[in-house]
Each structure stands twice: as structure tokens, then as C-alpha cells.
C-alpha positions as CSV (number, residue, x, y, z in Angstrom):
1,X,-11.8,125.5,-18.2
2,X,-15.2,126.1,-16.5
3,X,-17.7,129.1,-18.0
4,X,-17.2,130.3,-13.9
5,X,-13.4,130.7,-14.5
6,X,-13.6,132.1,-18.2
7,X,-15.9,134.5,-16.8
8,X,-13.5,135.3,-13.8
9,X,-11.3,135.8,-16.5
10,X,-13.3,138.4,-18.7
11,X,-14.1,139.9,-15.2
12,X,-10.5,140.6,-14.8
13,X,-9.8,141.8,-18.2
14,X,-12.8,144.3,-17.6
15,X,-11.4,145.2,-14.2
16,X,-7.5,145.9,-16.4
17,X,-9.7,148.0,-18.7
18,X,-11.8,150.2,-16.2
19,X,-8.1,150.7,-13.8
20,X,-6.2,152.6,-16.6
21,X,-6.8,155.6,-19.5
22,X,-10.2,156.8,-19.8
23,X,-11.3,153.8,-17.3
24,X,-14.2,152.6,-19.6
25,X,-16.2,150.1,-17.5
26,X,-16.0,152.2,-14.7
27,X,-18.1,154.1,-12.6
28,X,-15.9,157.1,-12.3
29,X,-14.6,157.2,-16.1
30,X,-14.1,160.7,-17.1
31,X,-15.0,162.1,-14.4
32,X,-13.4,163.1,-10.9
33,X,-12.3,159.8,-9.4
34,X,-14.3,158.5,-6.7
35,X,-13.1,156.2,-3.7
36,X,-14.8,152.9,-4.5
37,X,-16.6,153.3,-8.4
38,X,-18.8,150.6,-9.7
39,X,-17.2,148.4,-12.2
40,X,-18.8,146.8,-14.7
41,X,-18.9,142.5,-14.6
42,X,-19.9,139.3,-15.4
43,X,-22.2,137.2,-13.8
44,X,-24.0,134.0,-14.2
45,X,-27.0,133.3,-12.5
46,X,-28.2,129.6,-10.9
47,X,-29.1,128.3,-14.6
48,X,-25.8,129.3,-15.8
49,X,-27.3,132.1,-18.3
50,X,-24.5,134.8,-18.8
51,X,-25.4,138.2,-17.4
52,X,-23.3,141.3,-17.8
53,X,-23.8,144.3,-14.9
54,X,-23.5,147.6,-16.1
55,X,-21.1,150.0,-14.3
56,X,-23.8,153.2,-14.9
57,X,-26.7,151.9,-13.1
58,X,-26.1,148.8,-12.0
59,X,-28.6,146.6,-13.3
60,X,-28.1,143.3,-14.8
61,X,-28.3,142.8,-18.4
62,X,-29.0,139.2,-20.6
63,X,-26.5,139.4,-23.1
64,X,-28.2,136.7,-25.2
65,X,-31.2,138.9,-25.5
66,X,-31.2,140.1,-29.1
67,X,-31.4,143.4,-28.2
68,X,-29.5,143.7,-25.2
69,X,-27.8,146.6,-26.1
70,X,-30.6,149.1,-25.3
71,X,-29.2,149.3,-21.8
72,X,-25.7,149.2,-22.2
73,X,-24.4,152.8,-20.9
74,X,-20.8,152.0,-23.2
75,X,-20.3,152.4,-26.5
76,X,-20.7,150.5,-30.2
77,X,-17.3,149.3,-29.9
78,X,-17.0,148.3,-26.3
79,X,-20.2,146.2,-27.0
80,X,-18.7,144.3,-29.7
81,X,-15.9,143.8,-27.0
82,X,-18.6,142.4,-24.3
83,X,-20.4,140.0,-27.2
84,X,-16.6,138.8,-28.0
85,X,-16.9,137.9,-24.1
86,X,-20.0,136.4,-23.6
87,X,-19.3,133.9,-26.8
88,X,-16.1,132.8,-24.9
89,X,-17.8,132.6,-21.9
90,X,-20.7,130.2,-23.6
91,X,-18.0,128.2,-25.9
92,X,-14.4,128.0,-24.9
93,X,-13.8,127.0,-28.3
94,X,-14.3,130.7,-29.0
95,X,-11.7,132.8,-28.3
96,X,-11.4,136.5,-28.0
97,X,-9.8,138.6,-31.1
98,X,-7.1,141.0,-29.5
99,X,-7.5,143.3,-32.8
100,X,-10.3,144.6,-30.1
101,X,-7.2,146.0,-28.5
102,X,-5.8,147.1,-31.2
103,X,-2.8,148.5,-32.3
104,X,-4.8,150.3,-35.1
105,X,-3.9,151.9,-38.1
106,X,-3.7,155.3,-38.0
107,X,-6.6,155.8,-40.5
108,X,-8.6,154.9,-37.3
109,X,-8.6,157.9,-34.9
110,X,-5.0,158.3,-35.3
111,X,-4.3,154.3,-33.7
112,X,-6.2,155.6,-31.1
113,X,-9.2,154.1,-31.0
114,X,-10.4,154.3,-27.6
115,X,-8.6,157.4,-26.8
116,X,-6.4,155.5,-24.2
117,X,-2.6,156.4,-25.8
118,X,0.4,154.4,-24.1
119,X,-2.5,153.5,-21.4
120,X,-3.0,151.0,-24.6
121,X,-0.2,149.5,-24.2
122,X,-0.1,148.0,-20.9
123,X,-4.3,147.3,-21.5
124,X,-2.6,145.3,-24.3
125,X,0.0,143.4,-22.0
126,X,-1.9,142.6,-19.1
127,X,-5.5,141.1,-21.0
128,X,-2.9,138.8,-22.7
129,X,-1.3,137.6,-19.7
130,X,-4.9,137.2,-18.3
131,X,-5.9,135.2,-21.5
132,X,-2.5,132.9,-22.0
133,X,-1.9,134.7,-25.4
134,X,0.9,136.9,-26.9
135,X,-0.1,140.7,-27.0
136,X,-1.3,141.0,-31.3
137,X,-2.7,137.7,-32.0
């Protein structure tokens, strides 16, 4: 698989995320819903350096930057979900751990984590049938 298709794929797992619950990645997460909210993406520019856009304002961030997360409008745990991504993106030999999806025990925010409920659920199903992999692993 290509680092254009795996970050297709991310891209689509991010669109899954921002289209149910509290829509993280979205434009329009808590808040009224607008018509067409900006979602937050991958890119890759000419020299094939990973790039991730950021829903808030827009601008394009280099997620290999050691400190990359200064501009990132989401939270700790969604950034660990986004350097998860850009590692698959630069190494198909990495892979994506689903405990970012949880379930989670209930010691952690009640197994709620992001605050999604049975939104989580179908987040779960669908990034697995976007990534080939059984919902869990």
C-alpha cells in the first residue's frame, strides 16, 4: 500500500470520527451544526512530508516537527491518535493500536473516554472496516 492510500485511509477514519458523537475533528464539534464544517485531514506535500490540517483554523501542520503539537486545536489524547497516524502513514509496518478506540475500563471516565457513548461503538466498527482489522485488536 502506497503512503497516498494509507493516508486516504487515516483521512477516512478522521472523516468516521468527526461524522458521529461529539464530532471531534470537526469544525462544528459542540457546537450548532453548520452546513459544510471544516474537517480535519491528511496531506502530503510534493516531497512526500506528512502534513496534518487542522479543522480550527485551517492551517497546515508538520507532524514530524517535534513540537508540532503547539497548534493542534484537539486534545492530549486525540494527538496521540494523529502521531499513531502519521507513523502508519511514514511505515506501513506500523500499524494503528485500536485500544485508541477503546472499549475502556470504567476506571477511565466511566469507559467513556471521549465522551462519545454508543456513538463509540459504531466509531469502533467502521475504523476497523476502514483498516482490514477486527474491532478490539
Amino acid at each position: 500500500m502506497t503512503k497516498t492510500e494509507r493516508v486516504q485511509q487515516c483521512n477516512r477514519a478522521i472523516a468516521v470520527i468527526a461524522s458521529v458523537g461529539r464530532r471531534f475533528f470537526s469544525q462544528d464539534a459542540d457546537q450548532t451544526r453548520m452546513e459544510r464544517p471544516r474537517v480535519s485531514r491528511f496531506e502530503l506535500d510534493e516531497r512526500g512530508r506528512i502534513w496534518f490540517v487542522d479543522r480550527w483554523n485551517g492551517e497546515r501542520i508538520y507532524v514530524a516537527y517535534k513540537y508540532w503539537g503547539r497548534e493542534f486545536s484537539e486534545g492530549g489524547t486525540l494527538r496521540s491518535l494523529v502521531c499513531a497516524m502519521r507513523d502508519y502513514v511514514r511505515d506501513e509496518r506500523n500499524t494503528i493500536p485500536f485500544g485508541h478506540f477503546g472499549p475502556w475500563p470504567q476506571t477511565i471516565c466511566d469507559g467513556d473516554l471521549w465522551g462519545y457513548g454508543k456513538d463509540m461503538t459504531e466509531v469502533r466498527r467502521r475504523i476497523s472496516d476502514i483498516f482490514n482489522e477486527e474491532p478490539g485488536k
